[in-house]
N, C-alpha and C positions, 0 to 999 in steps of 0.2 A: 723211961716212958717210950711207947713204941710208935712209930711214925707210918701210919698207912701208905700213905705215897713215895713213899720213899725207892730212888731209882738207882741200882749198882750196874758200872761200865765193865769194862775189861782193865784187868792191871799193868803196869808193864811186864811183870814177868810174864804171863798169859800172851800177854803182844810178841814179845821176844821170841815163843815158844811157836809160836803161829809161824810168824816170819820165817824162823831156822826151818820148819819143815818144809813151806813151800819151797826155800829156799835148793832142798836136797833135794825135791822132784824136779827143779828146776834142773840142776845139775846132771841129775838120773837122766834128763830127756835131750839135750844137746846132745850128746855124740849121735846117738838115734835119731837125732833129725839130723844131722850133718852126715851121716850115713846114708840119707835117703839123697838128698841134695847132692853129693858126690857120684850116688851108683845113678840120677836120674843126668847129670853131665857126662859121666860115662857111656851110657846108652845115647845120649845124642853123637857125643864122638866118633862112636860106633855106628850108628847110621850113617853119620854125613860123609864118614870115611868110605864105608861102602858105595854109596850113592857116586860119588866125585869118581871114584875105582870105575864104578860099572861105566857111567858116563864117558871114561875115558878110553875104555875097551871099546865101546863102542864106536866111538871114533877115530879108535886106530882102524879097526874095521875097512869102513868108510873112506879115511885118508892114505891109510899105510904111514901112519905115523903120530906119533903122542904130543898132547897140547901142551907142549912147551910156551911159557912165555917170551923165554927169547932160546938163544942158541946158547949162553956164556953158561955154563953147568956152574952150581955152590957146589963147595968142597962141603969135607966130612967137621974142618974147624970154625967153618964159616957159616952150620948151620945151629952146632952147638953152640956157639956167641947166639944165637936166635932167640935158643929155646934151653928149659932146662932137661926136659924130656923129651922124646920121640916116641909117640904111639901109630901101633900098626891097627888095620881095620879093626881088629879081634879086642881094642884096648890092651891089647901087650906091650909096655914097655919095653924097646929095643937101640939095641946096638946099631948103628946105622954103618955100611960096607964100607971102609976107606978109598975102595977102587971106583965105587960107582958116581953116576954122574945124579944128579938132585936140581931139579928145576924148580920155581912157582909155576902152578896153572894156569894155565890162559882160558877164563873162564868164558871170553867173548867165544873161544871157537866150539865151547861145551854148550850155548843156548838153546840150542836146541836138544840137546839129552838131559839137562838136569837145573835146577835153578838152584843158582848162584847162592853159595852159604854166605850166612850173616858176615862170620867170621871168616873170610877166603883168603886172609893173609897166615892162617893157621896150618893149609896144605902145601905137600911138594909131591912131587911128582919122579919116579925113579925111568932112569931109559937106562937098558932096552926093556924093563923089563914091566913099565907101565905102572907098579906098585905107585897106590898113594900112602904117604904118610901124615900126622898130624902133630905138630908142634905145640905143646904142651908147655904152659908157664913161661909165657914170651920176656924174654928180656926188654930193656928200654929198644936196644938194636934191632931187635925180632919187629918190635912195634912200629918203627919207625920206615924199617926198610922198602916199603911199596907204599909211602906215601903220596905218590902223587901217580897213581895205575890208568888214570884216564889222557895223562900224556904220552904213555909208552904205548896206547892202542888205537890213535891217529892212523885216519886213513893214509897211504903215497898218494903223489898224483902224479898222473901219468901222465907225460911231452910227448907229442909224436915229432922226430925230427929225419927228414928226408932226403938226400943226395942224389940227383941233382936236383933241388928246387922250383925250378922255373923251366920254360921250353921244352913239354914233355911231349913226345910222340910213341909213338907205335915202336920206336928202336930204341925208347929211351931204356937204359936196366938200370931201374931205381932200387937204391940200399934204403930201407927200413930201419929206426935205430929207437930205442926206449932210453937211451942213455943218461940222456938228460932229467927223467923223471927224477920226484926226492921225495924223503919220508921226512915232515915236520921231529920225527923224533930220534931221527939219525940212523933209523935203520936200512941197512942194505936191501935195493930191491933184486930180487932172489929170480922171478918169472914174470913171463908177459904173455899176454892172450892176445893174436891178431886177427881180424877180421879184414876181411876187404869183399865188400857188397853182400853184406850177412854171413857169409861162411869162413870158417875159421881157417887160418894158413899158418901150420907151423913154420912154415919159411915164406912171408911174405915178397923177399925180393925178390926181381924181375922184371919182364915189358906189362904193359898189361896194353887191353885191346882199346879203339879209339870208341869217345864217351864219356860221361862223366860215371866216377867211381865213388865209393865213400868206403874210406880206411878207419876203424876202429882201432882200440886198445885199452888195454886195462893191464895195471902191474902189480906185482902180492908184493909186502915186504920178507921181511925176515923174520916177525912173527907169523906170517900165513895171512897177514888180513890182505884184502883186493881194494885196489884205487877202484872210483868209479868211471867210468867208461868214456874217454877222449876221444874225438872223433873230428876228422878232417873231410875235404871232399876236395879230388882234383880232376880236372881235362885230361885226357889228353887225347890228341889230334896226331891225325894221320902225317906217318913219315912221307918224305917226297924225296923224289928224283928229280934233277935238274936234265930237264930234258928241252931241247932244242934242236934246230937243223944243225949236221952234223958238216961241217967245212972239210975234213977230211977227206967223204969218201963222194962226196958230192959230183958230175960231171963238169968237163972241164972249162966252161964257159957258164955254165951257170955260178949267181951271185947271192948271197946271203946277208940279210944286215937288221937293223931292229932288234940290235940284242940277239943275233941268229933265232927271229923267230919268223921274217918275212925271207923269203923263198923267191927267186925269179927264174925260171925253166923258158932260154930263150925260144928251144927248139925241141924239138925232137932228140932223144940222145943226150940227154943232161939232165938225167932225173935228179931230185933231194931228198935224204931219208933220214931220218931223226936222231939220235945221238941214244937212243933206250931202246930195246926190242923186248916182245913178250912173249912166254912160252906157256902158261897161263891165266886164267883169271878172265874178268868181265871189265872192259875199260872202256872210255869216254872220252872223245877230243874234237877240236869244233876248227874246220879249216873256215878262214874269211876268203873270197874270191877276191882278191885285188890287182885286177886286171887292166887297161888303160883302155881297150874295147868295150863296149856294151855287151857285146857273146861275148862266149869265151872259146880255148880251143886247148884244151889239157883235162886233165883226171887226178882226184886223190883219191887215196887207198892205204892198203897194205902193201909190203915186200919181203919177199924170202929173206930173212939176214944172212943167208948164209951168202948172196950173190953180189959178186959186185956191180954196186950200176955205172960207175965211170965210165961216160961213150959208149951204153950200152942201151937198143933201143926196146927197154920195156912195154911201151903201148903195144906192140904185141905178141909179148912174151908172154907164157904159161908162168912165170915165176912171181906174178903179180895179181892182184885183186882189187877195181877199184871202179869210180862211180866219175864220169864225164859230159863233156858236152852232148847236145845232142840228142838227151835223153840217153842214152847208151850208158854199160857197165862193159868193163874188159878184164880178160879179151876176149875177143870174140868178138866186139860191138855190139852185144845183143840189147832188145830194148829194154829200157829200165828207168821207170821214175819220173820224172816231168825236168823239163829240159834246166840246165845250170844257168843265169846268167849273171855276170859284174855287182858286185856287193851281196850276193847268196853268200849265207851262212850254214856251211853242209856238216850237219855231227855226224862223227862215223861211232857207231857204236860195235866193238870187237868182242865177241865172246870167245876165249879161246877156250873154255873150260865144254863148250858146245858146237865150238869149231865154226862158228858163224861170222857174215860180216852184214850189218845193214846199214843203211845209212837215213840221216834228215836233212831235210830242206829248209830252212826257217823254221825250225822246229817241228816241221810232218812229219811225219815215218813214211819211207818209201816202199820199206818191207825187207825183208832179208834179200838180200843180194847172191851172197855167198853161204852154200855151208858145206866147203869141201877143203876147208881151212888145216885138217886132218892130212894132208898133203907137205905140209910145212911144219916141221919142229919150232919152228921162232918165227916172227914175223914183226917188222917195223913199220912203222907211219912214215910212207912217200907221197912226193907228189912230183908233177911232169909237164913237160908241153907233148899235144901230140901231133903237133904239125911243123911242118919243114920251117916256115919264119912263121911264127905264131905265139909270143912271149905269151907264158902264164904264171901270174904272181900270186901267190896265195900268204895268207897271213894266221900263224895255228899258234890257238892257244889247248896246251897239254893239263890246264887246272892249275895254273901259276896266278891266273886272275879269273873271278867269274865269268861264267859259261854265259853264252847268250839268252842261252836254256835250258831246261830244268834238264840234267841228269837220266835217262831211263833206270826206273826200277832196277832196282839191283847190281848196277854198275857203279865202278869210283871212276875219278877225274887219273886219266893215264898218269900222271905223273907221281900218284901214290904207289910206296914200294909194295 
C-alpha cells in the first residue's frame, strides 16, 4: 500500500558524505587564509619599520643624534633572549652585527615625526648607523623588558644653587651650579640652559650690575628630556667704599672724630681730605656746616690728590675747587651762590666724567661752579678754615647713611666703587 504523505530525510551515510567534503574545503582554505593573515602582518611590519626609520632620520637631522632610550646599548645575546627573529625594514630576516651597539626608541623624542606603534616594545634602534629593526616572536623576556617605560621618561628637576648666597653687590663673582638637580628615575643630568634676565648665558658666572635680576634654568637628563624651567630672583646693591676724613694726611692742628667723619679746620693751613679720591664717574656727597658761630668762615670742595695739604694754605691755592662763605667759590673769591650759614646742608655734586663741580644748598642747586676739573687727573673731597682763628667744623656723609636729599639725576652716593 502506497502512502501519499509520506516524508524521507537524509541518511547518515549521505550526512557523513556532506560533512567529509565541507570538511576538505575547509582544509583546502586555512593555509590560504593564514597566508593572507601573515603576508597582511608582514606589510604592517613593513610600514612601521619604515615609518619609525624615517622618523628617526629625521631627528638625527634636527639633533645630531639618534633617539636613544638611554645610553646603556643591548648586546647581540641580549636581544636574541628578546626575540626569536630580527626583521629589517624590507621584512628580511637578519643576522644582527656582534659589534654594534642596539638601543630601544625613545618614542617621546619621535612625537613630533611619527606616532607611536601599538607595539613600540617590538623596535630597536642601531647607532651610528640609525637602522631600525623589529623583533619578531617576543620571548616572555622580550615582553616583559619595558615594562614599566613611563617611569624611565620622568622629567629632572632643576635646583638652582648659588656661591655666595647672601650679601651680593656689584664686586660680588657669583658661581652658578645645577649640581644639585635629580632625575626621579636615576638618570644623569647631561646639560643646562641658563638665563639671567631673559637671555641665555653659556657661562653664567660673575658680577652682575646693581638691581634686581632673575636667573632661570632648566636641565635635560640622559635620555634628552628637559626639566621645566626653575627660576630665582636676586638683589644686588652697590659695592662701597669706606670712605672718611683721612687722619693721615690731615694738617697738623686740625682734629677728626665721629667715626672720622666730623672735620674741625681751626685755621687757615689745616685742611681735611677724605681717605677716597676720583678719577671718574658722577658722584654725590652732602657736607653738614657744624660750626659753633652762626656765619661761618671756611669752604668745601674738591682737592688735587696728587698735593699735599699738611700746613698748606689751600684757600688760595689754584690746586683746589670749592664753595664758601660769603657767597664766594675759590679761588679767586668770585661770587657764587647765596651765602653758607651754621647747620646748611651743602651737596656737592662731581662730575668727573664732564669735568664739573656744582654744588646745593638745602637742596637748591646753585649751578655749576666749576668745569675746568680737566686740570686734575684725581681729585678728593676737602674741607678748610679760611681765616687766621676762624674754626670750621663740618660733618660729611659720603652715602654711608641717607642723603638729606634726593641724589641729582644720574649720580651715585661717592662712596660706591
Amino acid at each position: 500500500m502506497v502512502t501519499l504523505n509520506s516524508k524521507k530525510g537524509f541518511t547518515i551515510i549521505e550526512l557523513i558524505v556532506v560533512m567529509s567534503v565541507i570538511g576538505i574545503l575547509v582544509l583546502l582554505a586555512i593555509p590560504k587564509f593564514m597566508g593572507y593573515t601573515e603576508k597582511a602582518k608582514l606589510t604592517e611590519i613593513k610600514s612601521n619599520t619604515k615609518q619609525v626609520e624615517n622618523a628617526a632620520e629625521r631627528y638625527y637631522m634636527d639633533k645630531q643624534d639618534w633617539p636613544r632610550l638611554t645610553d646603556v646599548p643591548y648586546t647581540v645575546a641580549q636581544i636574541t633572549s628578546f626575540a626569536q627573529e630580527v626583521t629589517n625594514k624590507t621584512g628580511q630576516v637578519v643576522t644582527l652585527d656582534a659589534t654594534g651597539s642596539y638601543y630601544d626608541v625613545d618614542y617621546a623624542k619621535l612625537q613630533q615625526y611619527v606616532q607611536k606603534p601599538k607595539n613600540d616594545i617590538h623596535y630597536i634602534i642601531q647607532n651610528p648607523v640609525g637602522e631600525i629593526y623589529y623583533l619578531n616572536n617576543l620571548t616572555t623576556l622580550g615582553e616583559t623588558r619595558l615594562t614599566i617605560p613611563e617611569v624611565q621618561n620622568n622629567k629632572p628637576v632643576a635646583v638652582i644653587t648659588m656661591t655666595p648666597n647672601q650679601v651680593l653687590t656689584t664686586d660680588t663673582n657669583i658661581t652658578w651650579s645645577y649640581i644639585s638637580s635629580t632625575d626621579s628615575d636615576g638618570d644623569s643630568i647631561t646639560n643646562a640652559e641658563w638665563k639671567i634676565d631673559g637671555i641665555i648665558k653659556a657661562n653664567p658666572n660673575g658680577v652682575l650690575s646693581i638691581g634686581t635680576h632673575i636667573i632661570e634654568l632648566k636641565v635635560q637628563d640622559s635620555k634628552g628630556l628637559w626639566s621645566s624651567v626653575t627660576s630665582k630672583t636676586i638683589a644686588i646693591e652697590a659695592s662701597v667704599n669706606i670712605v672718611i676724613w683721612d687722619i693721615s694726611t690731615k694738617g697738623s692742628i686740625a682734629t677728626i672724630s665721629n667715626n672720622s667723619l666730623t672735620a674741625n679746620s681751626p685755621n687757615m693751613n689745616n685742611a681735611v681730605k677724605s681717605t677716597i679720591s676720583k678719577k671718574t664717574g658722577k658722584w654725590y656727597y652732602e657736607m653738614r656746616i657744624d660750626s659753633d658761630s652762626v656765619t661761618t668762615c671756611g669752604n668745601v670742595g674738591v682737592v688735587d690728590s696728587s698735593i699735599n695739604i699738611n700746613s698748606v694754605n689751600l684757600y688760595t691755592s689754584n690746586n683746589q675747587r670749592s664753595y664758601g662763605d660769603m657767597s664766594r667759590k675759590f679761588p679767586g673769591y668770585i661770587s657764587y651762590g647765596s651765602n653758607i650759614m651754621n647747620n646748611d646742608i651743602i651737596g656737592i655734586a662731581l662730575d668727573m666724567d664732564n669735568k664739573t663741580l656744582g654744588f646745593y644748598k638745602n637742596g637748591v642747586y646753585q649751578g655749576i661752579a666749576f668745569s675746568d676739573l680737566g686740570l686734575f687727573s684725581e681729585v678728593t673731597p676737602y674741607m678748610e678754615s679760611n681765616g687766621s682763628n676762624h674754626p670750621y667744623k663740618v660733618t660729611a656723609n659720603f652715602g654711608a647713611t641717607p642723603f638729606a636729599y634726593n641724589i641729582p639725576v644720574g649720580f651715585n652716593a661717592y662712596n660706591i666703587k
